[in-house]
C-alpha positions as CSV (number, residue, x, y, z in Angstrom):
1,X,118.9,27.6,-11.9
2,X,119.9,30.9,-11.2
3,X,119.4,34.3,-9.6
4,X,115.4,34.6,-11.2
5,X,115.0,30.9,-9.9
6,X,116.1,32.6,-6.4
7,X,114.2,35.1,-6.3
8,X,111.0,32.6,-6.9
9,X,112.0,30.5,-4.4
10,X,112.1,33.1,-1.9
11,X,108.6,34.7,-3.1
12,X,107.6,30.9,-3.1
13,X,108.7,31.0,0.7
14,X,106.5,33.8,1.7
15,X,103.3,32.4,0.9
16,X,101.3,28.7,2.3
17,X,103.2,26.1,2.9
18,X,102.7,22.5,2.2
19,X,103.9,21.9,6.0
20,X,102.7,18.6,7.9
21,X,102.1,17.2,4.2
22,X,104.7,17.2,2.8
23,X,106.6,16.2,5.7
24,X,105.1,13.5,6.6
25,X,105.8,11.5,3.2
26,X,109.0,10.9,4.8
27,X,108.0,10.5,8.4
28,X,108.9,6.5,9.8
29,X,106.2,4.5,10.1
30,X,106.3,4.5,13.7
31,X,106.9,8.1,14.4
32,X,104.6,9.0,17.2
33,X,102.3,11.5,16.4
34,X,103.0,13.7,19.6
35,X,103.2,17.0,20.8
36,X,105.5,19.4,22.1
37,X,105.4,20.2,26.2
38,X,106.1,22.8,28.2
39,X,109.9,21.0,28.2
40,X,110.2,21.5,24.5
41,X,113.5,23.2,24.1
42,X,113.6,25.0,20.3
43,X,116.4,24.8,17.7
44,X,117.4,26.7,14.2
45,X,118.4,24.8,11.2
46,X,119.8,26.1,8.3
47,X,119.1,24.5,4.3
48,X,121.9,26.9,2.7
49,X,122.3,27.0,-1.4
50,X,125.2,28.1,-3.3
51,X,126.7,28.2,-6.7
52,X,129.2,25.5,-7.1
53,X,130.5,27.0,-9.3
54,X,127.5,27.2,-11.5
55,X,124.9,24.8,-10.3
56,X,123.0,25.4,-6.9
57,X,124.4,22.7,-4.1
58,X,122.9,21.8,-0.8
59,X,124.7,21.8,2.2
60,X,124.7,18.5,4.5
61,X,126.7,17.2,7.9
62,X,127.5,14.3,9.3
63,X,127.5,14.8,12.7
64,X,129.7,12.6,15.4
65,X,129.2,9.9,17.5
66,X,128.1,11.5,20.7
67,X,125.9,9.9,23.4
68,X,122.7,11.1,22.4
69,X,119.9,10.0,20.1
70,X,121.0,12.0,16.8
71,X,124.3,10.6,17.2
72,X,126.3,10.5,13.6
73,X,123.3,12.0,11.9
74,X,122.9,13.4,8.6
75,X,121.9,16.8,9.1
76,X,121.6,20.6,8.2
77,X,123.7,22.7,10.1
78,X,122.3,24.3,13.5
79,X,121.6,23.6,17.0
80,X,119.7,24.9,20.3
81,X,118.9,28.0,20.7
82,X,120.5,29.9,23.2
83,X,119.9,33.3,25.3
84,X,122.2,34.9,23.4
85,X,120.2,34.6,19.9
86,X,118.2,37.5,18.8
87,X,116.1,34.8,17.5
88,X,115.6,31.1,15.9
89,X,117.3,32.2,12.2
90,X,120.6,34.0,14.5
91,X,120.6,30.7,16.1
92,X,120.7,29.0,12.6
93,X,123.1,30.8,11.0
94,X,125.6,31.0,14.6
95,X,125.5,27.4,14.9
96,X,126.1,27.4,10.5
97,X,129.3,29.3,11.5
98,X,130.5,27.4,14.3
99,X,130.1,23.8,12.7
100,X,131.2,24.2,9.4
101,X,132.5,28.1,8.6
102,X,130.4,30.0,6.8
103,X,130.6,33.7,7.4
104,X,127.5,35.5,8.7
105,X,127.6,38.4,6.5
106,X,127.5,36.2,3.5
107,X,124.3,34.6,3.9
108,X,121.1,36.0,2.1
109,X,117.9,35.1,4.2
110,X,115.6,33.6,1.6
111,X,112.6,32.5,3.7
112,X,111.4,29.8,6.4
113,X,110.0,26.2,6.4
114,X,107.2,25.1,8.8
115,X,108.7,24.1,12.4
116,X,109.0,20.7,13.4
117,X,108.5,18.6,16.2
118,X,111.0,15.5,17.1
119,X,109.7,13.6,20.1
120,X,112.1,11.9,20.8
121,X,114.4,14.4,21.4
122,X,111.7,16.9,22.6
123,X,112.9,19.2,20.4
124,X,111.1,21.5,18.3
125,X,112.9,22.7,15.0
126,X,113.0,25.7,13.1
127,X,114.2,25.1,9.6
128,X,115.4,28.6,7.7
129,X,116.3,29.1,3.9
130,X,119.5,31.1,2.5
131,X,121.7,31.7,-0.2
132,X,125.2,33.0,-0.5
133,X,126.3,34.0,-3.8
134,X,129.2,32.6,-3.7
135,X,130.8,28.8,-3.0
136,X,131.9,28.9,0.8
137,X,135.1,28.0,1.6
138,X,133.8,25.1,4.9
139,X,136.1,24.7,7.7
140,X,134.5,22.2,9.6
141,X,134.6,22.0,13.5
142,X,135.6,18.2,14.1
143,X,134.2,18.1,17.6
144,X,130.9,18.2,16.1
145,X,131.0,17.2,12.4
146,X,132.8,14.6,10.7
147,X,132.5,15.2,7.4
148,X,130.0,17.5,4.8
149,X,128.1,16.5,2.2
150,X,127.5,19.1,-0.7
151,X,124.5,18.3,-3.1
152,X,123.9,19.0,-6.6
153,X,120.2,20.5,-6.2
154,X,119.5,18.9,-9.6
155,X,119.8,15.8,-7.9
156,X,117.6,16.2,-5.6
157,X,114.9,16.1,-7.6
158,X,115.3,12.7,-8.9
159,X,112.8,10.4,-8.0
160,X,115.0,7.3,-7.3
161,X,117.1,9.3,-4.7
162,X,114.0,8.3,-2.2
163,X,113.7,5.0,-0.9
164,X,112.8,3.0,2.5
165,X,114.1,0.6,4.7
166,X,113.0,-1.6,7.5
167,X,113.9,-0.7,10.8
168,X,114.1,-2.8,14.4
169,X,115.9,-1.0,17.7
170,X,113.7,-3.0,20.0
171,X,111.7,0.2,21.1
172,X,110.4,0.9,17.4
173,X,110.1,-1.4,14.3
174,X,108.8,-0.6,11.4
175,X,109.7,1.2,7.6
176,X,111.8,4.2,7.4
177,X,111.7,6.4,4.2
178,X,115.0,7.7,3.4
179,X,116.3,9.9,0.8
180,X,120.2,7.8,-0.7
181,X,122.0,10.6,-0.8
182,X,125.8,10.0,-2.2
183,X,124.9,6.7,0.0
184,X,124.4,8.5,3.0
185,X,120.8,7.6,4.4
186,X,118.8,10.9,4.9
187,X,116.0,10.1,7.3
188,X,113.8,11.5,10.3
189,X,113.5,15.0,10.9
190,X,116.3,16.2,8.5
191,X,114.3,13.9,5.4
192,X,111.0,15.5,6.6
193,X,112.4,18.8,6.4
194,X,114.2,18.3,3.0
195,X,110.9,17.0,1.9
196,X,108.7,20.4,2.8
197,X,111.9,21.8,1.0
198,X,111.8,20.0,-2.2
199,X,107.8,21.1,-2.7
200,X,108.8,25.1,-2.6
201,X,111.4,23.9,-5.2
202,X,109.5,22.2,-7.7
203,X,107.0,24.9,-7.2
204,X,109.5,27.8,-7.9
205,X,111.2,26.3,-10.5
């Protein structure tokens, strides 16, 4: 993959996308099909590529433990949007900068993925694309992430790198598809997200 394989991807990103569809092939089976109210509050996300040194990585975090539902998380980068944000991508890329580093000015805006709804934080995320040429050097804020996860792209598109496992917090029981990554599990909003993602991929490939 290389800089004509970007340029694809981001002409890929400007046309339909597969949206609910492809998300929902990694929704849990109990997700309630909800959606947003006039309390929603909006976030930006960021799904940042980069040559490492060659081949194109994928950017995850692990986020803390924190007293809130997305506690220790895997996750893209980003966070709420706030006043201050010119709009949802300046609020994916400042968060992208604050939790793990990665200098504004270095980031290529490739495209957008379809927003996403997560009841149960009633939060409604906006998930943006980007390149930066070359490897970041991370510096990760530890009062927010505890570690990052950088992906081989390549490996993303492996089939056995998706799997599902039965879940039971008293509230929700049910299945839970989940994508293994480096043994991290990969599920909820972030594996519905990756999964609209990996569509535009295959397609632009």
């Amino acid at each position: 993959m290389n800089a004509s394989f970007i340029s694809r991807l981001k002409q890929r990103l400007t046309e339909p996308l597969h949206g609910r569809n492809a998300q929902q092939k990694m929704a849990p089976s109990f997700r309630p099909d909800l959606q947003e109210t006039e309390n929603t509050a909006k976030a930006g996300v960021l799904l940042l590529l980069y040559p490492n040194p060659t081949e194109l990585y994928l950017v995850f975090i692990k986020r803390t433990e924190y007293p809130g539902v997305h506690s220790a998380q895997i996750s893209f980068p980003g966070g709420k949007f706030e006043r201050s944000d010119n709009d949802l991508i300046h609020t994916a890329i400042r968060e992208t900068q604050e939790e793990i580093g990665v200098d504004p000015s270095d980031i290529d805006i490739l495209g957008k993925l379809s927003p996403l709804y997560i009841p149960v934080s009633e939060m409604k995320v906006y998930p943006t694309v980007a390149f930066t040429p070359q490897q970041p050097t991370f510096k990760i804020a530890p009062d927010e992430v505890d570690y990052i996860i950088e992906e081989p792209l390549d490996n993303l598109l492996k089939s056995n790198i998706t799997k599902t496992k039965p879940y039971d917090d008293h509230k929700y029981t049910g299945t839970i598809p989940y994508y293994d990554i480096q043994g991290n599990h990969v599920w909820g909003a972030t594996a519905m997200i990756l999964s609209e993602f990996m569509e535009a991929i295959k397609s632009a490939i």
